[in-house]
C-alpha positions as CSV (number, residue, x, y, z in Angstrom):
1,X,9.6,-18.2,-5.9
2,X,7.0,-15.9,-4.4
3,X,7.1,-16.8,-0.5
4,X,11.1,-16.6,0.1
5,X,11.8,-14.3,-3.7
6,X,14.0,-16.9,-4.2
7,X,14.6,-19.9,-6.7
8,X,18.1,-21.4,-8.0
9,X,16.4,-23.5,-10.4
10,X,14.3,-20.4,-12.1
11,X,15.7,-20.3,-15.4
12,X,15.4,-24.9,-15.5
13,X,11.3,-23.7,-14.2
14,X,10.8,-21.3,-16.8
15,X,12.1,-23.6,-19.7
16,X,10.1,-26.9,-18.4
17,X,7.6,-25.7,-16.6
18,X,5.9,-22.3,-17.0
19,X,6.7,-21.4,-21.0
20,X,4.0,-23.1,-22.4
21,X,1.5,-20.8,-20.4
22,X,3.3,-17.8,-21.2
23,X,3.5,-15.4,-24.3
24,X,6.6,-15.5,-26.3
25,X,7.3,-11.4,-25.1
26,X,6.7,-13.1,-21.5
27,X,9.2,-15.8,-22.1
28,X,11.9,-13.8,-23.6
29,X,11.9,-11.2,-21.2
30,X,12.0,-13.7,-18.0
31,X,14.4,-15.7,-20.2
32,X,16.7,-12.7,-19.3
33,X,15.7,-10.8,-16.1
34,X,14.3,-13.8,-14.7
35,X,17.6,-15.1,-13.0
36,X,18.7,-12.3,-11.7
37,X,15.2,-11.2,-10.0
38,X,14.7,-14.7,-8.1
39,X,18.7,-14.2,-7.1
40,X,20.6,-12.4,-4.6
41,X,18.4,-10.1,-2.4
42,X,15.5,-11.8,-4.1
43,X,12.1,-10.3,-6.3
44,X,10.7,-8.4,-3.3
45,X,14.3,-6.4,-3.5
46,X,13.3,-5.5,-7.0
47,X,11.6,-2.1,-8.2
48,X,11.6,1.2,-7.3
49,X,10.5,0.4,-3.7
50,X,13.8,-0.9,-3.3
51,X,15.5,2.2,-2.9
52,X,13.0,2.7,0.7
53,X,13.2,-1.0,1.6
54,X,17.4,-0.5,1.6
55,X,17.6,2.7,3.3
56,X,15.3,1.5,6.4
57,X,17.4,-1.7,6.4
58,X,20.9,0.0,6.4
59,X,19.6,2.6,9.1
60,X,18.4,-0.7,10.8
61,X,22.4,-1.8,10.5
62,X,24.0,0.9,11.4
63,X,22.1,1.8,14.7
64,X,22.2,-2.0,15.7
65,X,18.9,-2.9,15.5
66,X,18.5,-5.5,13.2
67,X,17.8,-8.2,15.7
68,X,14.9,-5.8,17.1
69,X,13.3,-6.0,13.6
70,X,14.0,-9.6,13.3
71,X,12.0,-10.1,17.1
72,X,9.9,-7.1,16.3
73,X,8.6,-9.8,12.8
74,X,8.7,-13.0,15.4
75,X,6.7,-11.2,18.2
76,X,4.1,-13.8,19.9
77,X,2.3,-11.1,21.3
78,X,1.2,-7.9,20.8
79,X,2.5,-6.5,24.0
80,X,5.9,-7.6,22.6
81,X,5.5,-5.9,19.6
82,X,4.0,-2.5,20.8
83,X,7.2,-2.2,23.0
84,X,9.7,-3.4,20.7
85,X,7.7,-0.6,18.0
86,X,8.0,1.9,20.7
87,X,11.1,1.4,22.1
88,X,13.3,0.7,18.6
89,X,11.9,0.3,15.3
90,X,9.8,3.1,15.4
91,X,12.6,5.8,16.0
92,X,14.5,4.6,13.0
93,X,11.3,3.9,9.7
94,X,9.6,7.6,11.4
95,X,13.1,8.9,12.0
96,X,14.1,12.4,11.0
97,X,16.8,10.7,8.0
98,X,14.1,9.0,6.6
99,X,11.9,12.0,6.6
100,X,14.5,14.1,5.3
101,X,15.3,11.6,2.2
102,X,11.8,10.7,1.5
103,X,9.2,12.1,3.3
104,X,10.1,16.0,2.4
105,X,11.3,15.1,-0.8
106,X,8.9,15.3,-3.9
107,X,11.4,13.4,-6.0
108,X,11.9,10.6,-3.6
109,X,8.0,9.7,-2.7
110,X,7.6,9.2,-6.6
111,X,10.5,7.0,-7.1
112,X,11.3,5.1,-3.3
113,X,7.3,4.7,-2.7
114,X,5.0,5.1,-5.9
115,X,3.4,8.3,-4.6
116,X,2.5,10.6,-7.7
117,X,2.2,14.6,-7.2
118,X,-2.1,14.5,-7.5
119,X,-1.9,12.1,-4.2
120,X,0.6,14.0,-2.3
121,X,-1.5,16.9,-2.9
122,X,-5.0,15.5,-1.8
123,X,-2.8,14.3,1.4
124,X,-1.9,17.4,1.8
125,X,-5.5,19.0,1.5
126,X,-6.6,16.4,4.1
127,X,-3.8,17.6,6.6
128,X,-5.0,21.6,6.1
129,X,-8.5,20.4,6.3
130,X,-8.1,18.7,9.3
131,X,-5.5,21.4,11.1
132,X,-8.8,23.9,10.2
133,X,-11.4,21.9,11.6
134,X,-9.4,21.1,15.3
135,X,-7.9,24.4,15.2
136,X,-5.1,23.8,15.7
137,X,-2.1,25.8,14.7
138,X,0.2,23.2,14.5
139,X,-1.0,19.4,14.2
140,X,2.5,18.1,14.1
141,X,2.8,19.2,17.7
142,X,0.2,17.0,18.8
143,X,1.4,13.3,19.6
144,X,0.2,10.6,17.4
145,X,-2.6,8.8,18.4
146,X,-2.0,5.1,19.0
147,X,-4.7,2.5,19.7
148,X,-5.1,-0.6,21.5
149,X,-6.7,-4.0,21.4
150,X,-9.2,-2.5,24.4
151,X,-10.3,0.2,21.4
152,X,-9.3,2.9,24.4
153,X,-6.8,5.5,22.7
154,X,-5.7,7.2,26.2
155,X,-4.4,3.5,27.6
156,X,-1.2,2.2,26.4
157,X,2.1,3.7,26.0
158,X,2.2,6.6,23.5
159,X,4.5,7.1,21.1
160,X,6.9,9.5,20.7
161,X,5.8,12.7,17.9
162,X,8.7,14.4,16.0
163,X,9.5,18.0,17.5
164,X,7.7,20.9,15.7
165,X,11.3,22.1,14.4
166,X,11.9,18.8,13.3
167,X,8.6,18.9,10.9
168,X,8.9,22.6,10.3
169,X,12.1,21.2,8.5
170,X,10.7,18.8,6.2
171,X,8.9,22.1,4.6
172,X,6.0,20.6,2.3
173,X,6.2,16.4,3.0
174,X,4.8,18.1,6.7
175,X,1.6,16.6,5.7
176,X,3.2,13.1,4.4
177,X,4.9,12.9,7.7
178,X,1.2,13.2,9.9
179,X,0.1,10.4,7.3
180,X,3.3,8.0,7.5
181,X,2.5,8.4,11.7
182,X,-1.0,8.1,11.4
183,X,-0.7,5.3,9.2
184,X,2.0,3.2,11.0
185,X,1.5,4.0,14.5
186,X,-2.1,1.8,14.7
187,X,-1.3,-0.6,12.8
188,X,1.8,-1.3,15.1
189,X,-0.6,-1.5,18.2
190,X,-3.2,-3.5,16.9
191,X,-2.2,-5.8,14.1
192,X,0.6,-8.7,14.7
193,X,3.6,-8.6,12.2
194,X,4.6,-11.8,12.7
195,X,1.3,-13.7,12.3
196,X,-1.3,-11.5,10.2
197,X,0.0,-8.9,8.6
198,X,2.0,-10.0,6.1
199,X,2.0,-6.7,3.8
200,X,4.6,-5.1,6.3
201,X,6.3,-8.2,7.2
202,X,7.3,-8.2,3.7
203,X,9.1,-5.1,3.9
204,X,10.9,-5.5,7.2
205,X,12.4,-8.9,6.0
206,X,12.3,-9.1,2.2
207,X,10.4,-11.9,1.9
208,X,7.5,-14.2,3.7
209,X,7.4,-16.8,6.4
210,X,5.8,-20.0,6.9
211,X,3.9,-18.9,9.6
212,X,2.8,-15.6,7.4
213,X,1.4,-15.3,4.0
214,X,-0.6,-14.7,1.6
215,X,-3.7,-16.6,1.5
216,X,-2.6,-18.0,-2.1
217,X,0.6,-19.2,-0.8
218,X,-1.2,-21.9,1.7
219,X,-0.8,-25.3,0.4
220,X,-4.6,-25.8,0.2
221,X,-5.1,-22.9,-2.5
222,X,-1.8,-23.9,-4.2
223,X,-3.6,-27.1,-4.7
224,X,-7.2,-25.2,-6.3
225,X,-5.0,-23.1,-8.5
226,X,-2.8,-26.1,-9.5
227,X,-6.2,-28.0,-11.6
228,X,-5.9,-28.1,-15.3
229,X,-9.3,-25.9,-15.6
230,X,-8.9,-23.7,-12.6
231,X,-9.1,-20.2,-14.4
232,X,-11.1,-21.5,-17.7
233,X,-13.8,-19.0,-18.2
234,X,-13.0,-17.0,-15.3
235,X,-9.9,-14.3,-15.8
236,X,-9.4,-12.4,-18.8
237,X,-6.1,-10.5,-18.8
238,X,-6.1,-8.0,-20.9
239,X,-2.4,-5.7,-21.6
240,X,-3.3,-2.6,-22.2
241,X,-4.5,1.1,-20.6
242,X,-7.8,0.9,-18.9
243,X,-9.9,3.4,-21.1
244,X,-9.0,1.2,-24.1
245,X,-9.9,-2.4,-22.3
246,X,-13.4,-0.3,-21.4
247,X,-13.9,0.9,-24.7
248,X,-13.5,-2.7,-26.1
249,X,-16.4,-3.8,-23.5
250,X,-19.8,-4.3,-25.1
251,X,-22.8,-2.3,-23.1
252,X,-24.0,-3.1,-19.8
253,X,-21.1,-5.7,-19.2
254,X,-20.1,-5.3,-15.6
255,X,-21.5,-5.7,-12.3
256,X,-18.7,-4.2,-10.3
257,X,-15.6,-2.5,-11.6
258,X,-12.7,-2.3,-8.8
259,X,-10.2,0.6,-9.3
260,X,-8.0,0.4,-6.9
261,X,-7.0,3.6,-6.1
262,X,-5.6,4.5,-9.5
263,X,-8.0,7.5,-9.8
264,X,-5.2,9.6,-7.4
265,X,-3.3,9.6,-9.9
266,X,-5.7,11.8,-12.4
267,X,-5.1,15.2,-12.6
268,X,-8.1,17.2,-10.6
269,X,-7.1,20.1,-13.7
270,X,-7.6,17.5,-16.7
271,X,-10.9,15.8,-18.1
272,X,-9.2,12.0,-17.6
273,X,-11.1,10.7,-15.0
274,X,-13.6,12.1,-16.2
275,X,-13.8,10.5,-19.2
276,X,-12.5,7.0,-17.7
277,X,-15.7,7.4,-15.5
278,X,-17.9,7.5,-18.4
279,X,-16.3,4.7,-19.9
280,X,-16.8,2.8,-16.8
281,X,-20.5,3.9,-16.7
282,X,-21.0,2.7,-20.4
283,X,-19.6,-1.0,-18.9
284,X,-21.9,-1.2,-16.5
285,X,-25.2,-3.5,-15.8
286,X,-28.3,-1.3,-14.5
287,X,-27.2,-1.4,-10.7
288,X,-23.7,-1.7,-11.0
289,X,-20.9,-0.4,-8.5
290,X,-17.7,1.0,-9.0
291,X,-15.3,0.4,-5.7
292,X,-12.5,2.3,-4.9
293,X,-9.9,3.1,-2.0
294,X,-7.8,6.9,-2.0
295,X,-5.4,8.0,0.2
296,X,-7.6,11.2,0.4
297,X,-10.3,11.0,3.0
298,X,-12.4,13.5,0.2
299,X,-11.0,12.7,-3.2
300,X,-12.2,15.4,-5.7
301,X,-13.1,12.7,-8.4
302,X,-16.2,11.6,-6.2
303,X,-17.9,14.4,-7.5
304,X,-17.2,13.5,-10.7
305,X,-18.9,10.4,-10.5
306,X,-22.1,12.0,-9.0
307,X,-21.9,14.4,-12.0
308,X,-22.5,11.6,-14.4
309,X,-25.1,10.1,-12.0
310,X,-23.4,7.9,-9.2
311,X,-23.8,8.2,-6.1
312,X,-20.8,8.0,-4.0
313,X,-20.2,6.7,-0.4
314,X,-17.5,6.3,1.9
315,X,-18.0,3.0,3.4
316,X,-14.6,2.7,5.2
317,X,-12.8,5.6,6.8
318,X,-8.7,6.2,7.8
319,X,-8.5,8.3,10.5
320,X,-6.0,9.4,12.8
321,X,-5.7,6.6,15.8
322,X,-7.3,4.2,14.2
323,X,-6.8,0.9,11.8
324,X,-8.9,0.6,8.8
325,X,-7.4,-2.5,7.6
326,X,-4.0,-3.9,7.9
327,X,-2.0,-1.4,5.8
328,X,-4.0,1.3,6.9
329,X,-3.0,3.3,4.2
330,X,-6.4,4.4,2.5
331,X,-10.2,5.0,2.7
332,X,-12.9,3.3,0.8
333,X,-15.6,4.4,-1.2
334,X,-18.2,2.9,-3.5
335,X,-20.1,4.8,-6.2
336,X,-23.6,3.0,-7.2
């Protein structure tokens, strides 16, 4: 079900197998969507994300390049897959059709790729930030930077930067375009597709391999999270909006509270995170941490934590040429 998408036995699993551990609104609504989602193109087809994961598959089709992709996800090394990235896949997920369709569009970024307004804009303060600071009058001119395994940026083979006119085009996803570059380009030379990185393997193929996974996928933590007691006393899911699950939380309750990066979402002109900051403050033990990731390299809610008595660090850092993690998509920050 969750390495290939796939199951034509889901609705006989459901029934048997998985209702008794699920609540009746659960049931009834995999009862009906259920055999559909695990069918046809599969559940990683699903979603809004599907809209991206088609167009970059039927570009793939109709410049003949789908067997690149499929060696570009079965490279065995990462010389093979820098010059399969270079020389083929690159030019069509950073070409100027998808930068047209998505990247410049406001509309699209929301729907194709879950990015709201508030992130796009702090993006886009990062890219006027950083143009200020090098001086430069035009950092879409400047190629991307692309590591290597030898952690020397000037070695290699260097990829190939979209024309100024090309970005001048694209009027305000300019700034979207340096981060889709920035964020693709390293993680291209440095981590393998086909063996590690399963996050993008996922979206060039639509589902996972054997040979690449998710750790919870391996047949030894299958196994753990199979026992009877595995989750007793250990996960409490709660379905509802943050602020309220806080709210509910008696005094001095958490050690660490890990928000993702659902704080780029706030509005910098509203009181929200605000507010959801205090709650989380209320919830926390004497020493407690908050941990969070932005795709800003400054998010303005930082501040907002210090206001109320944090104080906040950026303890991993996504910069241009290099990898911060596998996605590369994000920095990290912790507020103590």
């Amino acid at each position: 079900m969750f390495g290939e998408g796939k199951h034509d036995n889901f609705r006989e699993i459901l029934i048997s197998k998985l209702s008794p551990h699920l609540s009746s609104y659960a049931f009834q609504y995999w009862l009906e969507h259920g055999p559909t989602t695990f069918s046809g193109k599969g559940l990683y087809n699903t979603g809004g994300s599907r809209h991206a994961l088609q167009l970059a598959q039927w570009l793939f089709w109709i410049v003949n390049l789908k067997d690149q992709v499929d060696r570009f996800c079965s490279s065995q090394t990462m010389n093979e897959q820098r010059e399969l990235w270079n020389k083929s896949v690159r030019k069509v997920l950073l070409s100027r059709l998808l930068a047209w369709t998505i990247i410049g569009n406001k509309a699209w970024l929301w729907k194709a790729l879950g990015v709201p307004n508030a992130q796009r804009e702090m993006i886009e303060a990062d890219y006027l930030r950083q143009s200020r600071d090098n001086d430069v009058p035009d950092p879409s001119a400047r190629p991307a930077a692309q590591p290597n395994p030898s952690g020397n940026p000037a070695s290699g083979p260097k990829p190939l930067a979209p024309s100024v006119t090309d970005i001048a085009s694209f009027g305000s996803g300019r700034a979207i375009w340096e981060y889709a570059v920035n964020t693709l380009d390293p993680v291209a030379a440095s981590s393998s597709i086909s063996s590690e990185n399963h996050y993008y393997l996922l979206c060039l193929l639509g589902h996972y391999t054997r040979r690449c996974h998710p750790t919870y996928l391996t047949p030894r933590s299958h196994t753990k999270l199979s026992k009877p007691d595995a989750f007793d006393g250990r996960i409490s899911i709660h379905t509802d909006e943050l602020q309220e699950v806080l709210a509910r939380m008696a005094p001095a309750t958490l050690t660490i509270a890990v928000v993702m990066d659902s704080m780029d979402w706030f509005d910098p002109g509203s009181d929200a995170a605000g507010v959801q900051i205090g709650k989380i403050n209320r919830a926390l033990k004497v020493g407690g941490r908050v941990l969070l990731r932005s795709a800003g390299l400054e998010p303005w809610y930082v501040a907002r934590f210090e206001q109320l008595g944090f104080r906040g660090k950026r303890v991993a850092c996504r910069m241009p040429g290099s990898c911060v993690d596998r996605v590369n998509m994000v920095s990290f920050f912790s507020c103590f």
